[in-house]
Residue frames as a rotation matrix with the C-alpha (Angstrom) as fourth column:
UNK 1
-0.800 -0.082 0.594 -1.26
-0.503 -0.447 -0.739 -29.75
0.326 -0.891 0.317 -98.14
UNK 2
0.270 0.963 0.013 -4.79
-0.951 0.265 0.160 -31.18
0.151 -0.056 0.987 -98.41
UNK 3
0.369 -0.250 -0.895 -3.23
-0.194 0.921 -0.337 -34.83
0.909 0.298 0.292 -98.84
UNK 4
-0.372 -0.928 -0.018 -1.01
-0.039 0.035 -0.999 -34.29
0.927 -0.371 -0.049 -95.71
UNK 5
-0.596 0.494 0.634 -3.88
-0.795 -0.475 -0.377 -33.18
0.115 -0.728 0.675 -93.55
UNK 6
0.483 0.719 -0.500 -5.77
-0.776 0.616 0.137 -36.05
0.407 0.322 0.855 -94.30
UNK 7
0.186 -0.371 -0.910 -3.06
-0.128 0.909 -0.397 -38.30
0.974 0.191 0.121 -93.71
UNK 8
-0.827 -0.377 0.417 -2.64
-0.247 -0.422 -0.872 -37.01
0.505 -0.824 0.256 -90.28
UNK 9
-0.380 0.766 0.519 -6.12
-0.922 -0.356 -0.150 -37.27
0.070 -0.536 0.842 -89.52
UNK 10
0.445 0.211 -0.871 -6.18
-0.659 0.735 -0.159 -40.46
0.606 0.645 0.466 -90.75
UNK 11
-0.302 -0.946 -0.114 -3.14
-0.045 0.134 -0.990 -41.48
0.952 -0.294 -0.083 -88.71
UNK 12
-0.796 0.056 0.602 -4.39
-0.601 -0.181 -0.778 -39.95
0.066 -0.982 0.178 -85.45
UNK 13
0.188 0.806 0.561 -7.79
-0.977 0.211 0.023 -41.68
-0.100 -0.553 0.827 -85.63
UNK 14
0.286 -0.589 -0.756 -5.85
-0.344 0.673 -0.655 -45.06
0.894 0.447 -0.011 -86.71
UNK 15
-0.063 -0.732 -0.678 -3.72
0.333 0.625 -0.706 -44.93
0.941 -0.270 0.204 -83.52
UNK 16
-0.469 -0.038 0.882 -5.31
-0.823 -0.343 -0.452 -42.89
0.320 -0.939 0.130 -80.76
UNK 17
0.837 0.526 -0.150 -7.27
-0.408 0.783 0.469 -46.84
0.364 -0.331 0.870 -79.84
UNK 18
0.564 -0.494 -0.662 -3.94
0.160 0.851 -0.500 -47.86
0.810 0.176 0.559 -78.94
UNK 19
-0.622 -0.782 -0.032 -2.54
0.453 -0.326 -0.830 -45.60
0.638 -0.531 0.557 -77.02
UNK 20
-0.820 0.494 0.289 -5.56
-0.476 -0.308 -0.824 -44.29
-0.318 -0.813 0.488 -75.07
UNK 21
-0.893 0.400 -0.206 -8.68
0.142 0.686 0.714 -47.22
0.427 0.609 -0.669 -75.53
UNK 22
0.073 0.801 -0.594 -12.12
0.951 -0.234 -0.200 -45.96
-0.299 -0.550 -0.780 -75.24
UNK 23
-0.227 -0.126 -0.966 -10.71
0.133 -0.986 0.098 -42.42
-0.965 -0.106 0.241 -76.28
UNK 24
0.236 0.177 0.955 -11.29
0.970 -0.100 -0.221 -40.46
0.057 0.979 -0.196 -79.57
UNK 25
-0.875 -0.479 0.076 -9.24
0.475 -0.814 0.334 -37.58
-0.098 0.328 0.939 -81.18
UNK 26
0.539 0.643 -0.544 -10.90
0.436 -0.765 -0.473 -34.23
-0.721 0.018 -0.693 -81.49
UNK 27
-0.462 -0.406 0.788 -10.69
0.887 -0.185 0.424 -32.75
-0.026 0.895 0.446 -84.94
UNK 28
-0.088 0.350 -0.932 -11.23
0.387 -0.850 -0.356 -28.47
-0.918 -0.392 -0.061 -84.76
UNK 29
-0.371 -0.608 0.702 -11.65
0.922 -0.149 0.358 -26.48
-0.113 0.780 0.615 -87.34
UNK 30
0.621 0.299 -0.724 -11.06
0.504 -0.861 0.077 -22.73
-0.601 -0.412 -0.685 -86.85
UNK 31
0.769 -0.558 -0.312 -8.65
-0.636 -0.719 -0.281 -20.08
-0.067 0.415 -0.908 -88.07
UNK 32
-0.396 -0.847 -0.356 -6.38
-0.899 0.436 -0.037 -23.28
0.187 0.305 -0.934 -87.77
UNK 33
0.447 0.540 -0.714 -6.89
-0.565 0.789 0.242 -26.62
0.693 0.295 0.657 -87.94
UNK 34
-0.031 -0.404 0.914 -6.46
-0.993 -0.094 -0.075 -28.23
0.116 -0.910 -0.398 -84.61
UNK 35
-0.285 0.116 -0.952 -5.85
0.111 0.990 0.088 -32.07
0.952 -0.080 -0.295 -83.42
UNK 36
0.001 -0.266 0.964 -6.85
-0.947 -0.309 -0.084 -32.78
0.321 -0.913 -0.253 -80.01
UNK 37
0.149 -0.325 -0.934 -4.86
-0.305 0.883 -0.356 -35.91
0.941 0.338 0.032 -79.40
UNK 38
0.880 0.034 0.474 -6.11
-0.475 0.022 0.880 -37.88
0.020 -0.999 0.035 -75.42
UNK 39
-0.348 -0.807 -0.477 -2.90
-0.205 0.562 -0.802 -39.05
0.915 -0.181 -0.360 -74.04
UNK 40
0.360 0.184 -0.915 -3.29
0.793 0.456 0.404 -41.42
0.492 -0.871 0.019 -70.55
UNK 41
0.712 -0.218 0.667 -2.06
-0.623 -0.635 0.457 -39.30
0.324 -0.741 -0.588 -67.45
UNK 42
0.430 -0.538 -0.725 0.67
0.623 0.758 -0.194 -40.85
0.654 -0.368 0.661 -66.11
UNK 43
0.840 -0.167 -0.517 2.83
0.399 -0.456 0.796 -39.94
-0.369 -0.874 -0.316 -62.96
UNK 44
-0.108 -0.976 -0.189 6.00
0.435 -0.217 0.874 -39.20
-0.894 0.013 0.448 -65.02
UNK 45
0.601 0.291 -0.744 4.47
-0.342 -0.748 -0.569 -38.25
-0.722 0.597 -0.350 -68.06
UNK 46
-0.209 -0.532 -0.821 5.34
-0.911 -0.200 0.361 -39.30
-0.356 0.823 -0.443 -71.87
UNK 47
0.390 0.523 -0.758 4.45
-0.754 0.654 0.064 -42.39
0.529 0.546 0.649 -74.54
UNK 48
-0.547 -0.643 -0.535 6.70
-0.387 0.762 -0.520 -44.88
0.742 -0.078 -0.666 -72.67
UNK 49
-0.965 0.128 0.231 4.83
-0.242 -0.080 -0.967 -44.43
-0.105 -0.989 0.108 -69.68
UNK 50
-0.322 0.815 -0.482 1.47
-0.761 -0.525 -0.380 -44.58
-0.563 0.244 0.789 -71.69
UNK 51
0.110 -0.043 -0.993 2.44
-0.602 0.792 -0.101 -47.68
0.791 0.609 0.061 -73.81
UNK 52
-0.956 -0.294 0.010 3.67
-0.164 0.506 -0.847 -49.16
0.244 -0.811 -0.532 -70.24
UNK 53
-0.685 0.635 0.357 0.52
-0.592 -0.199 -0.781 -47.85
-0.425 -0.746 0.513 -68.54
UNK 54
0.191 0.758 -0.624 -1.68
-0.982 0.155 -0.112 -49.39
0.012 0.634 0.773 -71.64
UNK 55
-0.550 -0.374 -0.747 0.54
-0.212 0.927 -0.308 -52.90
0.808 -0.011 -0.590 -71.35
UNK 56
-0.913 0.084 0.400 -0.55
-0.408 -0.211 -0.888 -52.52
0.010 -0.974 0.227 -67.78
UNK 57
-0.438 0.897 -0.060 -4.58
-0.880 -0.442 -0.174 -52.41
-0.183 -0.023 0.983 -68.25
UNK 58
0.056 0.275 -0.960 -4.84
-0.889 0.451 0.077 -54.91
0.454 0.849 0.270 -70.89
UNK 59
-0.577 -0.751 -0.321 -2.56
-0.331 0.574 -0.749 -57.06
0.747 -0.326 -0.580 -68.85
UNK 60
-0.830 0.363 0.423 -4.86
-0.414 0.107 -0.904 -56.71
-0.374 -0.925 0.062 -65.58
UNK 61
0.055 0.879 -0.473 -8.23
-0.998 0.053 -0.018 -57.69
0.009 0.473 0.881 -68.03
UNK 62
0.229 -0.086 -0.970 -6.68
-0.425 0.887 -0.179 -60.81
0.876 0.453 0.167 -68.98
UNK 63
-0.894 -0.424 0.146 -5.42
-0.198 0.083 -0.977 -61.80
0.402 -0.902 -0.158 -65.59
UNK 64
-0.071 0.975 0.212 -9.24
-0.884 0.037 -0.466 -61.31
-0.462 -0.221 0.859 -64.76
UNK 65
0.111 0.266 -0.957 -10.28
-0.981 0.181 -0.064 -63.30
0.157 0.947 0.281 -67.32
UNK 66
0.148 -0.178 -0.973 -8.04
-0.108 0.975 -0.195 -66.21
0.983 0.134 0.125 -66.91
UNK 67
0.617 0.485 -0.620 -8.69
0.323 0.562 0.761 -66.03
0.718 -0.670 0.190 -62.96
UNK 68
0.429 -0.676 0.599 -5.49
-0.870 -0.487 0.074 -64.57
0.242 -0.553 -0.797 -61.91
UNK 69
0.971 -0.204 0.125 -3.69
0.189 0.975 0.118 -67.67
-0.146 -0.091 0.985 -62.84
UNK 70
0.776 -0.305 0.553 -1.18
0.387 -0.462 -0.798 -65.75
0.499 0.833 -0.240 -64.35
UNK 71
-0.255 -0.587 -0.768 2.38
0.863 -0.497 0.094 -64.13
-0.437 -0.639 0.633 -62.88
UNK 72
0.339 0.304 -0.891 2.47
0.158 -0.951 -0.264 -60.40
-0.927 -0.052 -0.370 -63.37
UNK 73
-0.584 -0.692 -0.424 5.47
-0.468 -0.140 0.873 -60.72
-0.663 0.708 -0.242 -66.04
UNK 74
-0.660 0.524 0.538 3.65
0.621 0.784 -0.001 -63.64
-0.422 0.334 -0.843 -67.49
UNK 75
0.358 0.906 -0.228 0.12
0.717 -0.422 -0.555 -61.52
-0.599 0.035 -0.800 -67.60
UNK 76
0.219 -0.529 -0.820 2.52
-0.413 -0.811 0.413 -58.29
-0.884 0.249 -0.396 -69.35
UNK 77
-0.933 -0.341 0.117 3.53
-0.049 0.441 0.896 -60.69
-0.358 0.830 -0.428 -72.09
UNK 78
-0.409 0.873 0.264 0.29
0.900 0.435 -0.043 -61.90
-0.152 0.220 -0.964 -72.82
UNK 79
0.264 0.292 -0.919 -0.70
0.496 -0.858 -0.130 -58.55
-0.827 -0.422 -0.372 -72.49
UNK 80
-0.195 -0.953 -0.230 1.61
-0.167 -0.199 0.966 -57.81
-0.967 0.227 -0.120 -75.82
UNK 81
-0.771 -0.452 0.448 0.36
-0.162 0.820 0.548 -60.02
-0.616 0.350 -0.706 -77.42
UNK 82
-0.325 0.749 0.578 -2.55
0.932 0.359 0.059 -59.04
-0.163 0.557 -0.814 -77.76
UNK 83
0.065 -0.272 -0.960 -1.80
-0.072 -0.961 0.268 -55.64
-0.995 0.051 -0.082 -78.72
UNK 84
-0.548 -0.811 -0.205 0.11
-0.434 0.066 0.898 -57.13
-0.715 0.581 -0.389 -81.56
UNK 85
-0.518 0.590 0.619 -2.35
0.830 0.523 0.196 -59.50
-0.208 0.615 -0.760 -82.69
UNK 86
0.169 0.764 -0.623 -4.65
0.723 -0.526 -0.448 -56.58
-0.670 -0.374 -0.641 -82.39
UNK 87
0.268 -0.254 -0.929 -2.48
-0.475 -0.874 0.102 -53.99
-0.838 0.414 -0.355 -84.23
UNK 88
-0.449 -0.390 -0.804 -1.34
-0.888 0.294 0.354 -56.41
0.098 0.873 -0.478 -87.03
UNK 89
0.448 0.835 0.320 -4.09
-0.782 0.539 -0.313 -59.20
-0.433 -0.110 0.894 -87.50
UNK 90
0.953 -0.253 -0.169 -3.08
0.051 0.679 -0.732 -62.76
0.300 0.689 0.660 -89.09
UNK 91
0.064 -0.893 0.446 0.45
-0.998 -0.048 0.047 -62.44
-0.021 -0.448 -0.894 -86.89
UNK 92
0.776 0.244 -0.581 2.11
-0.215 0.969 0.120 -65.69
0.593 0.032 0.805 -87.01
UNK 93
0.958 -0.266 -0.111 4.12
0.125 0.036 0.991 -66.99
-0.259 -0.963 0.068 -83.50
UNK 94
0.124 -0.850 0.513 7.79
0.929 -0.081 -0.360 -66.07
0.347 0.521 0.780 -85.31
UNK 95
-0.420 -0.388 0.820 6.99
0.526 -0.841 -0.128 -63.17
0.739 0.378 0.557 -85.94
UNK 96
0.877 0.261 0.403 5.16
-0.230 -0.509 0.830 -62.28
0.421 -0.821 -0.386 -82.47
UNK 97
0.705 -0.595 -0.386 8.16
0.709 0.607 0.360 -64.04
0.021 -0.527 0.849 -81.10
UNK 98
-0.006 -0.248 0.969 10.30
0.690 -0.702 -0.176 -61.30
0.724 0.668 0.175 -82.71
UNK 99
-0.444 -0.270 0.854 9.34
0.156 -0.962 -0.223 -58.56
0.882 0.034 0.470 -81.65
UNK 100
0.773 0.169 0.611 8.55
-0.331 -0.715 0.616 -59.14
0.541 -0.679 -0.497 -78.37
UNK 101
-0.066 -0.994 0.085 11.72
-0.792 0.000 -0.610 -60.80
0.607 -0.108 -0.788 -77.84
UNK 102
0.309 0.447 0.840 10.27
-0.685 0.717 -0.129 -64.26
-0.659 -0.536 0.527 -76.59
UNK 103
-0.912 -0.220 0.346 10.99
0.019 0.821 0.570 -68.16
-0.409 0.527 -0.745 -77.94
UNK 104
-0.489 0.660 -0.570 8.18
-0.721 0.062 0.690 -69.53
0.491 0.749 0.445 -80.38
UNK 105
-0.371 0.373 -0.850 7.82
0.701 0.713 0.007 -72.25
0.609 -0.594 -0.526 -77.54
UNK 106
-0.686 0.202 -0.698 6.70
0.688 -0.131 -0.714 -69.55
-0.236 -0.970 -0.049 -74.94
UNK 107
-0.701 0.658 -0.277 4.63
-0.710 -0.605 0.361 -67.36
0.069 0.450 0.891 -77.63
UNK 108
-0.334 0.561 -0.758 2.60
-0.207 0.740 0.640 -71.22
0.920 0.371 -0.131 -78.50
UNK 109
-0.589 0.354 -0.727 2.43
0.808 0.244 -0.536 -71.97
-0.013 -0.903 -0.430 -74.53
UNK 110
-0.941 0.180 -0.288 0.91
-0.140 -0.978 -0.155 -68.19
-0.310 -0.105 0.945 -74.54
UNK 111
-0.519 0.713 -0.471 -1.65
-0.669 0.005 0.744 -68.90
0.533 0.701 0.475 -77.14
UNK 112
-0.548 0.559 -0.622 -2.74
0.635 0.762 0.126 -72.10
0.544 -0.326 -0.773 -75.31
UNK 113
-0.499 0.475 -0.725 -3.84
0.667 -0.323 -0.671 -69.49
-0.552 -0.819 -0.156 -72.20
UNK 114
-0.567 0.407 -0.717 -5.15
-0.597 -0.802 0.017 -66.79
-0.568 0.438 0.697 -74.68
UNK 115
-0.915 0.166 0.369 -7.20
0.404 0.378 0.833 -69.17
-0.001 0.911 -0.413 -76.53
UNK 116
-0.034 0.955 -0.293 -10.71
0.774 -0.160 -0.612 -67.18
-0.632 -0.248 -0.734 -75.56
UNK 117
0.511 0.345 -0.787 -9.36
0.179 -0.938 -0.295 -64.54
-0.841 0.010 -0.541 -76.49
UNK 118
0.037 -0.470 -0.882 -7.03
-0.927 -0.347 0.146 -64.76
-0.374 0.812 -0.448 -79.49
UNK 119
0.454 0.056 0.889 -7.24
0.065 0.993 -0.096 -67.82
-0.888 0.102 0.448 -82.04
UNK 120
-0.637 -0.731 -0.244 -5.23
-0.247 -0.106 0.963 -69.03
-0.730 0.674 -0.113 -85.31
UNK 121
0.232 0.972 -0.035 -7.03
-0.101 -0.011 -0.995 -68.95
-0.967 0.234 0.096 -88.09
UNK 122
0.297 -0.637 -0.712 -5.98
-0.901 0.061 -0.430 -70.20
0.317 0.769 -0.555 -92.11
UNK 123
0.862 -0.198 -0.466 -4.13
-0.188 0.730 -0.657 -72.85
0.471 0.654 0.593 -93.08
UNK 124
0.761 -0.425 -0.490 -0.92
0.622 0.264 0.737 -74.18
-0.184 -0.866 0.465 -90.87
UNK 125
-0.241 -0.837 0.492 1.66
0.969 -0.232 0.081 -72.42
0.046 0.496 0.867 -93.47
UNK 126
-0.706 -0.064 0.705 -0.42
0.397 -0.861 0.319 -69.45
0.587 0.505 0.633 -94.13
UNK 127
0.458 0.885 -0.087 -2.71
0.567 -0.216 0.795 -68.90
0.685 -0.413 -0.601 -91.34
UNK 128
-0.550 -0.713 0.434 -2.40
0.214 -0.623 -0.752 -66.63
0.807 -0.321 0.496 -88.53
UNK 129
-0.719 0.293 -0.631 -3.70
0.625 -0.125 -0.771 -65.17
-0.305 -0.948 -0.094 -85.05
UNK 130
-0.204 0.754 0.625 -7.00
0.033 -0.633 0.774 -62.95
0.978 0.179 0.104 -84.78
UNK 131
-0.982 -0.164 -0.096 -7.85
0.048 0.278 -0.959 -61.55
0.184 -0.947 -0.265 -82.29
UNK 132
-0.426 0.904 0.030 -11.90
0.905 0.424 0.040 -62.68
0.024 0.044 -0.999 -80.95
UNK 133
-0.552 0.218 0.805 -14.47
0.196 -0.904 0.380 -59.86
0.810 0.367 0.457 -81.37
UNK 134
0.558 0.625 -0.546 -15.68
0.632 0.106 0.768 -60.13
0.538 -0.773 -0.336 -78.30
UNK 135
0.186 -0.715 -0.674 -11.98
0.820 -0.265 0.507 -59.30
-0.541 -0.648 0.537 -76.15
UNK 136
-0.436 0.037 0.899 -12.05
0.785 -0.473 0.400 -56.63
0.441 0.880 0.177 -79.44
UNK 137
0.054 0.738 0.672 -14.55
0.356 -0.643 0.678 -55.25
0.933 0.202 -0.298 -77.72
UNK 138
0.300 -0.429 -0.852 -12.83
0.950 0.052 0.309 -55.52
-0.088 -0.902 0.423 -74.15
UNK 139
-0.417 -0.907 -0.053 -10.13
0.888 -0.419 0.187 -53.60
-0.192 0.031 0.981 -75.38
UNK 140
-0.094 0.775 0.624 -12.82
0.363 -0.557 0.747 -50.69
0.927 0.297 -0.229 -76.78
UNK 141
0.809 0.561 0.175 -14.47
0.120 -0.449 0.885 -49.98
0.575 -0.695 -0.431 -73.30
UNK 142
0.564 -0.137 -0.814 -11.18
0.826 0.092 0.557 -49.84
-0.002 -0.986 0.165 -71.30
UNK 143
0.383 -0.175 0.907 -10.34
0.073 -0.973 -0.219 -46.41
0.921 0.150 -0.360 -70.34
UNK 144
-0.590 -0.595 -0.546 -8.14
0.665 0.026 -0.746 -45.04
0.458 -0.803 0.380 -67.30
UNK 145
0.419 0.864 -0.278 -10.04
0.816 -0.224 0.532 -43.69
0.397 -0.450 -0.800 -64.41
């Protein structure tokens, strides 16, 4: 039971930066052990909307960033991307390609515009994306208002 609880707590403080950045779980402990887990508001309510709303944010930062050079769709990928890089470090453009369902030619054009903020790092075979501690720290302070 002890093992489970842990993992949980573990788990939530793991993944509440992703889904609500800037937030932090609230861990009770009373006659029951409580999570309190922030979720975004949203107008319809639920994780799609929340993962959308969080694509959203990230998306508008960069856009800043690179000047509003950027289409919206365009800015939404990119926006992905560095999620991904973010949640799984040392990603290589295949396998970002993958899973967001993009070519390896439009993940590599990507990277060219994201180079402030996400670089490859390693060897050509065995290296991978990181993302910069700086935009690291972007992603930290933004919270919905």
């Amino acid at each position: 039971m002890i093992r489970s609880l842990l993992s949980g707590v573990l788990n939530v403080t793991r993944l509440t930066p992703f889904y609500t950045p800037g937030a932090q779980a609230q861990f009770v402990e009373e006659a029951a052990f409580r999570m309190i887990i922030p979720l975004v508001p949203t107008k319809r309510g639920g994780i799609t909307d929340t993962v959308t709303d969080t694509v959203t944010l990230v998306a508008d930062k960069i856009n800043e960033l690179l000047e509003n050079q950027v289409s919206k769709q365009v800015g939404e990928r990119l926006a992905r991307i560095v999620l991904l890089v973010r949640k799984h470090p040392g990603m290589r453009s295949n396998s970002i390609a993958k899973k967001i369902a993009a070519s390896e030619v439009s993940i590599r054009r990507d990277m060219q515009k994201l180079k402030d903020i996400v670089s490859f790092s390693g060897a050509p075979r065995s290296g991978g994306y990181y993302l910069s501690k700086k935009f690291e720290d972007v992603l930290d302070t933004l919270s919905y208002k």
